[in-house]
C-alpha distance (Angstrom), angle and dihedral (degrees) to the residues before:
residue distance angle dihedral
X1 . . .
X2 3.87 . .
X3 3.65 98.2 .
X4 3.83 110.6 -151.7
X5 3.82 96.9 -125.6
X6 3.71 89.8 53.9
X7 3.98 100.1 62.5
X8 3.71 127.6 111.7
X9 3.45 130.9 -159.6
X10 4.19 113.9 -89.3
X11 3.33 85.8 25.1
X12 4.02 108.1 143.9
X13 4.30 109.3 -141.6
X14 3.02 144.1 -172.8
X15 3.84 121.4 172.1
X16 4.01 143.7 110.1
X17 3.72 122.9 -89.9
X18 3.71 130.7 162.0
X19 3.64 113.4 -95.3
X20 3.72 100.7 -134.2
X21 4.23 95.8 179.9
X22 3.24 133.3 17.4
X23 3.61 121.0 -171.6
X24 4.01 126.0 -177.6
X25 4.37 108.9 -146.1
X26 3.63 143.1 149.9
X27 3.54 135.9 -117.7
X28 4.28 121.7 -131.5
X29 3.44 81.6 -93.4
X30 3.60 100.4 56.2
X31 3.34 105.2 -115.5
X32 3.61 119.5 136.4
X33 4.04 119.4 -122.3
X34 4.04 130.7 160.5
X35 3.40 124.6 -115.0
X36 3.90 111.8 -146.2
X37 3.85 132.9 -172.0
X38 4.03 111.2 -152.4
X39 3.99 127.1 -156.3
X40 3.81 146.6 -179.1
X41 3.30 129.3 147.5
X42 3.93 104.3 -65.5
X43 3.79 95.5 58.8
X44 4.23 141.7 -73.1
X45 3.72 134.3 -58.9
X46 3.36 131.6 -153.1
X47 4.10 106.4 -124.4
X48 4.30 129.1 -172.9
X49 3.79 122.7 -168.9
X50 3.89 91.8 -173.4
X51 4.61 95.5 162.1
X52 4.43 101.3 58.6
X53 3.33 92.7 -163.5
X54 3.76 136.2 149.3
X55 3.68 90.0 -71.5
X56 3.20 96.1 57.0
X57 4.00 116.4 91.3
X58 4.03 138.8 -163.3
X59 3.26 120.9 -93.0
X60 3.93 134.2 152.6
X61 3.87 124.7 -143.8
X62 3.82 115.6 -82.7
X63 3.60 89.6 33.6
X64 4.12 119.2 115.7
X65 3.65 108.5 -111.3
X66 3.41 128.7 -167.3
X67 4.15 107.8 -141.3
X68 3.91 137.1 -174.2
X69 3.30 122.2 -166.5
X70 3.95 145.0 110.7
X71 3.77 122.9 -80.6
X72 3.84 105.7 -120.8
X73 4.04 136.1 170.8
X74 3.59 131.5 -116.6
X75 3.88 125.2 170.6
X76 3.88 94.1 -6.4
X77 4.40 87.7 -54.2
X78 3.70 128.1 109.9
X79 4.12 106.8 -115.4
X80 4.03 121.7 -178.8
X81 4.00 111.2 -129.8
X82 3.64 91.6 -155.2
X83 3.49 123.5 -162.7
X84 3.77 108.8 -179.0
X85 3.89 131.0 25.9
X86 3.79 135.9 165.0
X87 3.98 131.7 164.6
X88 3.78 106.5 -72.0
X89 4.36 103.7 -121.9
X90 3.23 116.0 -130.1
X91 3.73 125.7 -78.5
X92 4.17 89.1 37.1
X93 3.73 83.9 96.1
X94 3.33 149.4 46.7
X95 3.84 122.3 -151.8
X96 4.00 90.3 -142.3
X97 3.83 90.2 63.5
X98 4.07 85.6 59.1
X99 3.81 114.8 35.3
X100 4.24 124.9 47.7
X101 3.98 106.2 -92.7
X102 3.49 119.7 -158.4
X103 3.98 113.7 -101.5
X104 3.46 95.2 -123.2
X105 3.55 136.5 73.7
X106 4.10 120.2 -78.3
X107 3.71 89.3 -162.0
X108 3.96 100.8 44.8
X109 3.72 89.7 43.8
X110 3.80 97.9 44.8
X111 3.38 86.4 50.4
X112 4.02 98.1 51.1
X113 3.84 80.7 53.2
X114 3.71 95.8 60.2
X115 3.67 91.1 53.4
X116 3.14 98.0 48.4
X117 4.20 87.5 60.6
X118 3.54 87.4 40.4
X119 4.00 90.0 69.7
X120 3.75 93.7 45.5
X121 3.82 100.4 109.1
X122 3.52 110.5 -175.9
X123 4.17 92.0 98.3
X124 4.29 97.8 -144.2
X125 4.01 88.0 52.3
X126 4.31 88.8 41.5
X127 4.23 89.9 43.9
X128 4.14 89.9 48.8
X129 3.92 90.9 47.2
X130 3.96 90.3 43.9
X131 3.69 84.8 52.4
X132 3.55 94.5 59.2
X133 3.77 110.5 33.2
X134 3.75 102.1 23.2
X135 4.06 109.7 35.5
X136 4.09 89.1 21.6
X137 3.60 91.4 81.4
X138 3.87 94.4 162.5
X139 3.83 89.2 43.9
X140 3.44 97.2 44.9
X141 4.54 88.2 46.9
X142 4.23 88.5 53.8
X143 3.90 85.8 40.2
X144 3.65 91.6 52.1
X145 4.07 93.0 48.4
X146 3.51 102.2 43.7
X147 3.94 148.8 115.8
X148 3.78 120.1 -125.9
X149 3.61 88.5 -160.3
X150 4.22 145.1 24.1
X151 3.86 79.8 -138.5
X152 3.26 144.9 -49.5
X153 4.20 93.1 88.3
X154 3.97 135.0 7.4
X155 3.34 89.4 -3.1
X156 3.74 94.9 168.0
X157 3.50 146.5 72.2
X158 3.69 112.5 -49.9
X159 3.15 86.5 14.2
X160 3.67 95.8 125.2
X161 3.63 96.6 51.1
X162 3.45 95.9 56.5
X163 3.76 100.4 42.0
X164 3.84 80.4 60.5
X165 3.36 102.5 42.7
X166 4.10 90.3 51.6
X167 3.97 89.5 48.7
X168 3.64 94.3 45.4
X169 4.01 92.3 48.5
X170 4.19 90.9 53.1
X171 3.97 89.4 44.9
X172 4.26 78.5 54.0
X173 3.67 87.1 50.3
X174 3.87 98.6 41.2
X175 3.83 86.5 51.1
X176 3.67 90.6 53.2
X177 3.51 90.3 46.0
X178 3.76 99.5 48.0
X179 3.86 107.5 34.2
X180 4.02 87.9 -164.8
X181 3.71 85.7 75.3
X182 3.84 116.1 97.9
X183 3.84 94.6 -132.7
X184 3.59 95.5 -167.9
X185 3.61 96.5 57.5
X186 3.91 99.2 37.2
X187 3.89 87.0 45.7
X188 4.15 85.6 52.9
X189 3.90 92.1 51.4
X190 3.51 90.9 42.5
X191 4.26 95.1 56.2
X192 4.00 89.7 40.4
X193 3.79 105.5 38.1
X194 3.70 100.1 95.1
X195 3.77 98.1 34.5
X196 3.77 90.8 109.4
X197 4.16 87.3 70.0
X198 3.98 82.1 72.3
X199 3.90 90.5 77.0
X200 4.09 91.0 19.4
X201 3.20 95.8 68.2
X202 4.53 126.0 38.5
X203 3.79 115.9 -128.1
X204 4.03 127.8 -99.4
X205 2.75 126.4 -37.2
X206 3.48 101.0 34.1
X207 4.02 99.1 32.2
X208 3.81 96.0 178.0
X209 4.01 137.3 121.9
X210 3.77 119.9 -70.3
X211 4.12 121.5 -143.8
X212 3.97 84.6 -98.8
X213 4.32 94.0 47.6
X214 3.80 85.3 52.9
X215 3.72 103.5 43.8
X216 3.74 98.2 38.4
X217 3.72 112.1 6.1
X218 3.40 144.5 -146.1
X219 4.02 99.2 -74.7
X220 4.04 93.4 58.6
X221 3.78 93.8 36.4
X222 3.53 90.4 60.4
X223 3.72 98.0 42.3
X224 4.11 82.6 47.9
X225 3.71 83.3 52.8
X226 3.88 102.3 55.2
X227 4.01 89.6 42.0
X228 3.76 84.3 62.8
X229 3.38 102.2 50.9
X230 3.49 90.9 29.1
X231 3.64 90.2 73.9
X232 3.95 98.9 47.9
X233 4.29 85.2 67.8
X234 3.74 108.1 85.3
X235 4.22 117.2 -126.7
X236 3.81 93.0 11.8
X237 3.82 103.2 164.6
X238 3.05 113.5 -114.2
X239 4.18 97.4 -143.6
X240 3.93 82.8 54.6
X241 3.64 95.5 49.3
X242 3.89 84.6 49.0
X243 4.11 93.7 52.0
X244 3.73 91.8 54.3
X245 3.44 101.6 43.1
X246 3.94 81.2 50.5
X247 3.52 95.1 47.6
X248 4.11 89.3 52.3
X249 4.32 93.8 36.7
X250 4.65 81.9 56.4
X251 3.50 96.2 34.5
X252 3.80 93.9 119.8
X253 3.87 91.6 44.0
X254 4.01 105.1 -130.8
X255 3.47 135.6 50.4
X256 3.72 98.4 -116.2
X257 3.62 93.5 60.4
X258 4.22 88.0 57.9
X259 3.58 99.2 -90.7
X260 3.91 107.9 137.9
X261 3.38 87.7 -164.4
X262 3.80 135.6 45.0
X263 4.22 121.7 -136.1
X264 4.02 102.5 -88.0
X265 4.12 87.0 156.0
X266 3.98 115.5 70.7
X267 3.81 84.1 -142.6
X268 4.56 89.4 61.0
X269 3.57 84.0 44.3
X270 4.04 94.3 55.8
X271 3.83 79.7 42.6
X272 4.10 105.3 53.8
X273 4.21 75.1 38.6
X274 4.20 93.1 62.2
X275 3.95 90.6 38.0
X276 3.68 99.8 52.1
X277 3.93 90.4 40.7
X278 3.53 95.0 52.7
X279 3.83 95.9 34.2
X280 4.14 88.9 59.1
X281 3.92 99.5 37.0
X282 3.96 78.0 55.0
X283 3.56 99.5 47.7
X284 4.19 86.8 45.7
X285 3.87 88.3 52.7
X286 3.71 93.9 46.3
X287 4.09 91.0 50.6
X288 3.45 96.2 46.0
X289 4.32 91.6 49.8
X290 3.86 86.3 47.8
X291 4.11 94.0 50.6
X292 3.96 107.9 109.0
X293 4.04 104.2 154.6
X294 4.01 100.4 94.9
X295 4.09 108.3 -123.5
X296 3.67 126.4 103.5
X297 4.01 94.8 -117.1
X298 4.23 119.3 69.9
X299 3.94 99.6 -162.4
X300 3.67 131.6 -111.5
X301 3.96 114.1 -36.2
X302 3.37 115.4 -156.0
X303 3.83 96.1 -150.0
X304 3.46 88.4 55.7
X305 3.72 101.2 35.4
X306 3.69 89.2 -142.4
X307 3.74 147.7 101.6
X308 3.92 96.0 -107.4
X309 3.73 135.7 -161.9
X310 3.56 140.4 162.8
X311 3.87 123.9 -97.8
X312 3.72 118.1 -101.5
X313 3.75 104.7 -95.6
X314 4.15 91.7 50.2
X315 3.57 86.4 51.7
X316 4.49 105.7 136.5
């Protein structure tokens, strides 16, 4: 794979990389050209097909295209003159190469997960997480792969499962920590309270809101989503059933952060506690990877609402 950040200029390529834009324009002379906008991984490149001729396919944005051309330089950036392009077939590519992963392992960590529902004990909450994650095998595949965010934190693929898997391990811990808590039903909300962001959010590449994430969001379609299958396991109780959808309906812990409900249990307070902390040691993380001026201070965040900067040791 020709990553993006490792081209030179002269450099002859031929490779597939997601065309993120595409944009149809004319020179002063008339003559129509495309602008594109190239991505993997490692960053974006500016691309021009300025001769549409016969070697020149179609091909929409957020398709995989497979491009050759000669890396060239205009105003001090790399740009690809590219003089043939057709969709890339499948199995030329692999999503990975194009999209931020998570740094940890899918397998280990989706494994740690099922463990973790494995030693819930109360056997309505154990059969409804079984449903999901074991027997779900298409839910549990998209669950695996996706975002738990457009931005902001774990924003990538995978990103979802681990989120989830680092909440549900520090509701573990508080419930360890604070024998009051009912761990079975705070580790329960913990595993299921972002499922909504399956359907919220679209898959990679595109990894943006659908009609039904923007109109009802992720908070009630997952609370919608447990009522459902809530009611396919015989006996449920119904004052359980009520707790978790609770837990899941305050897991963000105030109403101007799109809870509809605020934490009455103790065990939705540990909850909204776990998602926040994880959600803004994430978001830190992510900042301080994504710093490039040199300087010990980043600027005012607005998430924050503070003057950050990182500690000594992490330091670039």
């Amino acid at each position: 794979m020709n990553y993006i950040n490792g081209l030179r200029e002269g450099e002859m390529l031929s490779e597939v990389y997601l065309c993120k834009t595409k944009v149809t324009a004319k020179t002063k002379a008339g003559k129509t050209y495309y602008s594109l906008t190239l991505q993997d991984k490692t960053g974006m490149l500016d691309a021009k097909i300025w001769d549409l001729n016969n070697g020149i396919g179609h091909f929409e944005p957020m398709q995989y295209i497979h491009v050759e051309g000669q890396v060239t330089s205009f105003n001090d950036a790399l740009q690809l003159n590219v003089k043939r392009v057709r969709v890339a077939d499948e199995g030329e590519y692999d999503v990975s190469d194009y999209m931020p992963c998570t740094k940890k392992d899918p397998d280990v960590m989706f494994q740690t997960l099922l463990a973790l529902i494995q030693s819930v004990r109360e056997p309505h909450l154990n059969r409804l997480l079984t449903g999901f994650f074991v027997d779900d095998t298409d839910f549990a595949q998209r669950f695996r792969k996706h975002s738990a965010a457009k931005s902001i934190h774990h924003g990538f693929i995978g990103g979802l499962l681990e989120h989830t898997l680092s909440v549900a391990q520090l509701c573990d811990f508080y419930a360890g920590h604070y024998p009051i808590l009912n761990r079975d039903l705070l580790l329960t909300a913990a595993i299921f309270h972002d499922i909504g962001k399956v359907d919220e959010l679209s898959g990679f590449p595109e990894n943006d809101y659908t009609d039904e994430g923007q109109l009802v969001g992720h908070i009630v379609m997952g609370a919608m989503m447990l009522r459902e299958r809530i009611k396919t396991i015989e006996d449920f109780p119904e004052m359980l059933a009520n707790e978790l959808l609770h837990c899941i309906l305050s897991h963000h812990g105030e109403l101007e952060f799109g809870s509809p409900k605020k934490p009455a249990l103790i065990e939705a307070v540990a909850l909204a506690y776990a998602d926040n902390t994880d959600a803004k040691i994430q978001t830190f993380t992510e900042l301080l990877e994504n710093h490039k001026e040199k300087g010990d201070w980043l600027g005012y965040n607005k998430i924050f609402e503070s003057n950050i900067r990182p500690t000594k040791d992490d330091r670039k």
